[in-house]
C-alpha positions, -999 to +999 in steps of 0.1 A: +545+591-367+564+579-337+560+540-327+538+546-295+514+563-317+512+536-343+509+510-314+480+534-302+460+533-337+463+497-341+445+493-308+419+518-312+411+499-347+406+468-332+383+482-300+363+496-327+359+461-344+352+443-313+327+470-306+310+461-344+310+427-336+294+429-305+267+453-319+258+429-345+252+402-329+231+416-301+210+425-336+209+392-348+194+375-308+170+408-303+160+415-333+155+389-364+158+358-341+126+366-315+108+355-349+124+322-354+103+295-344+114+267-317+138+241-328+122+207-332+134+187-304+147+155-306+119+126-295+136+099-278+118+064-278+088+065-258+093+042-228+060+027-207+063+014-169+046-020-166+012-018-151+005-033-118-023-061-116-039-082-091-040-116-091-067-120-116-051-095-139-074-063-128-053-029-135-038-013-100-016+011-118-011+015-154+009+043-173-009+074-191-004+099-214-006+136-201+009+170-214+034+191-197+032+228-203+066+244-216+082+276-230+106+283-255+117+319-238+129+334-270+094+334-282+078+352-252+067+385-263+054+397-231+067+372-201+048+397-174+011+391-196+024+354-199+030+342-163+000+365-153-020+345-178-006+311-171-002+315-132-040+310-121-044+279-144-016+263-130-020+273-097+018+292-098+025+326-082+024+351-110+057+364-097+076+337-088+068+322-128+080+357-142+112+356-124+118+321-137+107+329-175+131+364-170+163+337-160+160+316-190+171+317-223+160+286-240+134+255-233+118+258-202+095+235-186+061+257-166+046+228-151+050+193-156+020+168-163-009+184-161-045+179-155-066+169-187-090+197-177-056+222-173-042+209-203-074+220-226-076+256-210-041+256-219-049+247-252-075+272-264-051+298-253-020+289-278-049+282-308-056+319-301-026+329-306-027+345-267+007+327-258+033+327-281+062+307-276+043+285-248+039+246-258+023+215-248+046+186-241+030+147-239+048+132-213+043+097-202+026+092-159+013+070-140-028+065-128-042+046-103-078+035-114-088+019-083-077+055-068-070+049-032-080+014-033-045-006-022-029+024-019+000+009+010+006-019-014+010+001-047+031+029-032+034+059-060+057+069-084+071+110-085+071+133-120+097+116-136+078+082-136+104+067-107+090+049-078+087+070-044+065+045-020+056+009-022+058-016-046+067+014-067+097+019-052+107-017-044+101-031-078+110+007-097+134-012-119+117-046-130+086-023-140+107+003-156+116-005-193+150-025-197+183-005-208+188-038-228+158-033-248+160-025-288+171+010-296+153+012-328+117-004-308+096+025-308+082+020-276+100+003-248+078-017-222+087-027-184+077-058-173+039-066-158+038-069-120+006-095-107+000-092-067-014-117-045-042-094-041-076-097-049-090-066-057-126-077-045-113-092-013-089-060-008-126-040-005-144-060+017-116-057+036-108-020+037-147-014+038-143-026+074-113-011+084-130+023+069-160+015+089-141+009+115-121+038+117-149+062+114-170+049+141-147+041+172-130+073+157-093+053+158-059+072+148-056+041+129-073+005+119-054-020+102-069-051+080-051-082+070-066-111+049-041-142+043-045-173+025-037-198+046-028-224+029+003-208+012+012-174+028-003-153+002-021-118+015-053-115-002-063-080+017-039-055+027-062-025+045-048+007+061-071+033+073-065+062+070-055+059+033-050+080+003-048+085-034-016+080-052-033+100-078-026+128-058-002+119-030+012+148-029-018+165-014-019+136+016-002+142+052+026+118+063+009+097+083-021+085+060+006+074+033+023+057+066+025+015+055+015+008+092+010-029+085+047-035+083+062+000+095+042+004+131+051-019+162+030-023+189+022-045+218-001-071+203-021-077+242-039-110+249-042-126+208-001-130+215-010-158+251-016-180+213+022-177+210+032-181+247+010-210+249+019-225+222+056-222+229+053-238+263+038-265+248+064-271+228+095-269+248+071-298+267+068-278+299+033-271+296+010-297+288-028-295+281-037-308+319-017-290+333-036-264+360-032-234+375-055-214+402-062-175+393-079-152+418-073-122+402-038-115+396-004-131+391+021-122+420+054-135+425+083-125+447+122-128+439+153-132+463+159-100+459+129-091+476+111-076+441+076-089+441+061-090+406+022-081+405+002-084+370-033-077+374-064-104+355-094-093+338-115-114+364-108-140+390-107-173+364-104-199+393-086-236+383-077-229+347-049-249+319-038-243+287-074-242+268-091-219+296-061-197+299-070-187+258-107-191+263-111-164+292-076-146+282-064-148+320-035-135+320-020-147+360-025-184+339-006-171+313+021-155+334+020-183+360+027-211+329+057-188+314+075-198+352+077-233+341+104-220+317+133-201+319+139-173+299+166-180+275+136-210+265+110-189+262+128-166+240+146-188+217+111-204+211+092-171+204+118-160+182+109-194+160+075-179+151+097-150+138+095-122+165+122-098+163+128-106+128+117-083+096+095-108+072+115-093+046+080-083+021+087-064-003+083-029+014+102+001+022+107+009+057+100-024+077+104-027+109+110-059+132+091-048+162+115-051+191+121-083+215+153-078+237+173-104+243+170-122+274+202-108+297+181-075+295+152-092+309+136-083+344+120-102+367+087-091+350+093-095+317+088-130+308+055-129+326+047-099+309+060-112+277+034-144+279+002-118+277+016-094+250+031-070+264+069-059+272+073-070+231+063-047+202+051-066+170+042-059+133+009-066+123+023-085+094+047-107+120+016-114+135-004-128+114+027-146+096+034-164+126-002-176+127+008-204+097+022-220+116-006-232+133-024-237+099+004-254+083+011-285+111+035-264+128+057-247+093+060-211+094+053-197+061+073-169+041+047-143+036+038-129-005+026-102-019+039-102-053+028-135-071+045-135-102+065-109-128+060-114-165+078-098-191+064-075-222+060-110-242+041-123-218+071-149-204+067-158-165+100-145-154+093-150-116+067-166-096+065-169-058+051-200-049+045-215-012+079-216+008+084-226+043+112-212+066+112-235+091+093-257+118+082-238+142+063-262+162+051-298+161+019-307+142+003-316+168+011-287+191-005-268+157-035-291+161-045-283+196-036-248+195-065-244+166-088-266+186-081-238+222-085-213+197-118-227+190-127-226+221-126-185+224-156-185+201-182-205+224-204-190+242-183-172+276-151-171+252-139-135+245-140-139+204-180-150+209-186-118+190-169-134+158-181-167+156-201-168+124-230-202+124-222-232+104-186-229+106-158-240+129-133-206+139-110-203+157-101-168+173-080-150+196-087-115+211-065-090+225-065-055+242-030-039+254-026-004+271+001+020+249+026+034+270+021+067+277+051+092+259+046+120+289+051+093+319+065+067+302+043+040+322+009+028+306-020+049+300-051+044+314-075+055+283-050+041+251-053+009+239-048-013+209-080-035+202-075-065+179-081-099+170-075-127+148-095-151+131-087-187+111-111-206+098-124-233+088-108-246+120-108-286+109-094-275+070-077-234+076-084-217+043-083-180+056-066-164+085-079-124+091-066-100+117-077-066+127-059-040+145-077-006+158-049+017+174-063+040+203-101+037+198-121+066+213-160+062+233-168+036+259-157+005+244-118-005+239-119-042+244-109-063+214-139-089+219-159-059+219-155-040+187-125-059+170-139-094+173-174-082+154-154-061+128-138-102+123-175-114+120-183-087+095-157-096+071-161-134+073-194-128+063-181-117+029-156-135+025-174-172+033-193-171+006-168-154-021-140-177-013-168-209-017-159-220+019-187-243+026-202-240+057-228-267+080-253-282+064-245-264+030-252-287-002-219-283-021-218-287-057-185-301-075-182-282-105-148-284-131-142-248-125-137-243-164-166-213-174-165-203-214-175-167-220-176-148-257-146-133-261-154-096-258-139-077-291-117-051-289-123-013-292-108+005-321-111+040-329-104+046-364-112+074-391-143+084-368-152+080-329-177+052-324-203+044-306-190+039-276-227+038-255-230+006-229-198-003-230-178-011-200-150+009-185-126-015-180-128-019-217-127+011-224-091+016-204-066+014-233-084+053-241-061+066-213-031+060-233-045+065-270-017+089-291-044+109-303-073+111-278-074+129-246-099+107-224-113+122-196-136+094-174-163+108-151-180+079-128-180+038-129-198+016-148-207+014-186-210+042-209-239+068-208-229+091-232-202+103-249-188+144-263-185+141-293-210+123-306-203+089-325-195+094-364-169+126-355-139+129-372-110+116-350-085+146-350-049+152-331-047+158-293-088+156-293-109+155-260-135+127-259-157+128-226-172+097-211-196+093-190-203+058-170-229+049-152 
């Protein structure tokens, strides 16, 4: 046998034991391992996102327990009958989840975190035995209980449990658990975020803006509570809103923070600022006068004649009148005592042009050129809110300054952080910036304000009896994007509130963008929108008002401790008891929850004394 033919053997033998090799193992995946069950996967340690609170410790966002439907693809017998099966429950294209199921060979995720009510139909088909090698996976998520209540604030977190919007987003890692934490703890817990919110002030406040929205059919109405005293927001209200439950179902523009991410021109409420500014730099003073017969006109050397139109001919007007009737030519003709590299720099110290730097994504610090951009027009136009763009959040942070003798305050919304053992980690207290004007400029600028709530004064609309308020109204026309000049039927209506005038506890704002119908004026439907909400809020925040008996009383109230609910062996009875207590359910290892309406429990499936099983469904129903 010559060599070649040996060489030609040798090579043949091995082909053929390549071959063998080949053919057995495609035996061994095909044929004996579609039995073999899926590998247990390794658990790592759970880890729970800190819940979100208001200030009295009510739950804004908390994290849950939901299932995730997945597929070991070995398993599959039939993965055309499977994702036709699977597809209408999870609201997947039957295709589409074939082609994906056909591309794998191992774990596979369907859908992630799923409905409770998906979840169970899921269910019933693997204990049937219709769905082999599909699984349900618990997965940690987040819930919103208060649903789209503070929805701007909260922001809302995406599959994986990381912040997307909001407080969310800006605080992802202080309420994400610590890499630091123990690696043998079997949970690991992020820390508890408390807002300045009140949750009961947050829906008075966006049950106006709601109301609001709906009837002057607005693109947008925007509700601002602050505590005076210290800088704190105690309502932040954005309609339109949405659910974070369900964000993803929600257009762009409801989940738009407008509060801090829209600038507009804030119209007469800013003639506060001007006014206040003159005053300060010492060129205006409260005597001094102007005449107004219907307009502000002024001509240049260069021949340029500035005209600004008034809402009505005002007559011999100073400082206090010029807020009182909002003139605007007393307004412009006062900003003349000035030049413009004053004016600005003293605007600029109630923090226009400046972000406020709240914790929120995407803020914007309005716009307020500098002064060698200026035109003859512009500081005249500047004094009555226009040819300046604003926040509503700048605006009614500036306003401290007049309830704090003349120190702007850094606005809060995030009160304090404690950790998972209950240690205060951070806590925002009051915290000036800087004087912004002198007390006593901040005194008579409250007392002017005052004056715009008497009878004849634009903010009449808000004055509320027994109390002293001070108000400011304002209606500017948007510029129209076709011609670039101002429209003729858009306008932002608004006004702002502070009361008590002689002791500021609250200051409220309210902004409607483009209102639709007859009325646009901001002492015509912003100013009663102000009076609605004082009305709840007077008596909740204990503001006293004339003639009103006040009672001193310790402010210590002793209430029974209300005991825990455990579920042990057996479901109890779980009949007239609250929902809020009832919340720790939502993340209990071995009950599905499922809540249906507000208020105390009505009745529960099952029924108290049954057995307390794996992955069980209870369903409650409040009342």
């Amino acid at each position: 046998m010559s060599k070649a033919t040996r060489r030609f053997g040798i090579v043949i033998i091995l082909f053929t034991v390549f071959v063998l090799l080949l053919v057995a193992q495609y035996f061994k995946v095909m044929v004996l391992e579609p039995d073999k069950p899926e590998p247990e996967r390794t658990i790592e340690t759970s880890s729970e996102r800190g819940p979100i609170l208001d200030r009295n410790g009510r739950i804004l966002a908390m994290q849950t327990r939901l299932f995730s439907v997945t597929a070991w693809v070995p398993n599959i017998e039939n993965p055309a009958y499977t994702a036709e099966t699977l597809a209408p429950i999870l609201k997947l294209d039957a295709e589409m989840l074939k082609r994906r199921i056909d591309q794998s060979r191992g774990f596979l995720y369907i859908k992630r975190k799923v409905s409770p009510s998906t979840r169970e139909k899921v269910r019933r088909l693997i204990a049937d035995r219709k769905l082999p090698g599909i699984s349900l996976e618990p997965e940690y998520g987040r819930n919103y209980p208060e649903q789209d209540l503070a929805a701007h604030v909260l922001g809302f977190v995406g599959t994986d449990n990381v912040g997307l919007d909001g407080i969310e987003l800006t605080y992802n890692d202080t309420l994400a658990p610590s890499a630091d934490a123990e690696d043998n703890a079997p949970v690991k817990y992020g820390n508890q975020l408390f807002l300045t919110l009140d949750l009961n002030i947050q829906y008075m406040a966006e049950e106006v803006a709601q109301k609001t929205y709906e009837e002057y059919d607005a693109n947008s109405v925007m509700v601002l509570v602050m505590d005076a005293r210290n800088g704190e927001i105690l309502g932040w209200a954005n309609s339109p809103d949405f659910d974070p439950n369900t964000f993803n179902r929600t257009d762009v523009f409801a989940k738009n923070n407008r509060p801090v991410t829209y600038a507009y021109e804030p119209g007469s409420v800013f003639k506060i600022f001007s006014i206040a500014s003159l005053l300060e730099l010492g060129a205006l003073a409260p005597d001094t006068e102007f005449y107004c017969n219907g307009y502000y006109e002024r001509e240049f050397p260069n021949a340029d004649t500035v005209h600004i139109n008034c809402l009505g001919t005002h007559g011999t007007v100073n400082a206090q009148t010029i807020l009182q009737y909002s003139c605007n030519a007393g307004a412009a003709y006062a900003s003349d005592l000035v030049s413009k590299e004053e004016f600005h720099r003293q605007i600029t110290e109630f923090g226009f042009g400046s972000k406020t730097h709240l914790p929120f994504p995407g803020e914007t610090g309005g716009i307020f050129s500098e002064p060698e951009r200026w035109s003859g027009r512009t500081k005249p136009t500047i004094a009555i809110g226009q040819e300046i763009s604003v926040t509503a959040l700048q605006m009614i942070t500036a306003a401290t300054a007049f309830t704090n003798q003349g120190m702007l305050l850094q606005p809060h919304i995030v009160k304090k952080i404690v950790s998972p053992d209950g240690k205060i980690i951070q806590e925002n207290k009051r915290e000036p910036i800087r004087q912004a004007v002198r007390p006593e400029v901040a005194e008579a600028s409250l007392l002017m304000m005052e004056t715009v709530t008497a009878d004849g004064g634009t903010a009449h609309r808000a004055r509320i009896d027994g109390i002293r308020m001070s108000a400011k109204t304002g209606t500017a026309q948007k510029i129209d994007p076709r011609t670039g000049n101002y429209s003729e039927n858009s306008f932002v209506a608004s006004t702002m509130a502070i009361y008590p005038t002689d002791d500021p506890r609250l200051i409220t704002y309210i902004v409607i963008d483009t209102p639709q119908g007859d009325e646009f004026y901001g002492g015509r439907i912003a100013a009663p929108m102000i009076r609605e909400l004082g009305l709840k809020l007077i008596p909740y925040m204990g503001i006293p008002t004339e003639n009103e008996e006040v009672i001193r009383h310790s402010g210590v109230v002793k209430l029974k401790q209300q005991p825990q609910v455990e579920i042990g062996a057996s479901l109890p009875d779980l009949r007239g008891i609250s929902k809020r207590r009832l919340l720790p359910l939502l993340s209990h290892e071995d009950i599905d929850a499922i809540f249906r309406g507000e208020g105390w429990v009505k009745s529960q499936d099952p029924e108290p004394g049954t057995p307390v099983t794996k992955n069980m469904q209870l369903i409650l129903e409040f009342e």
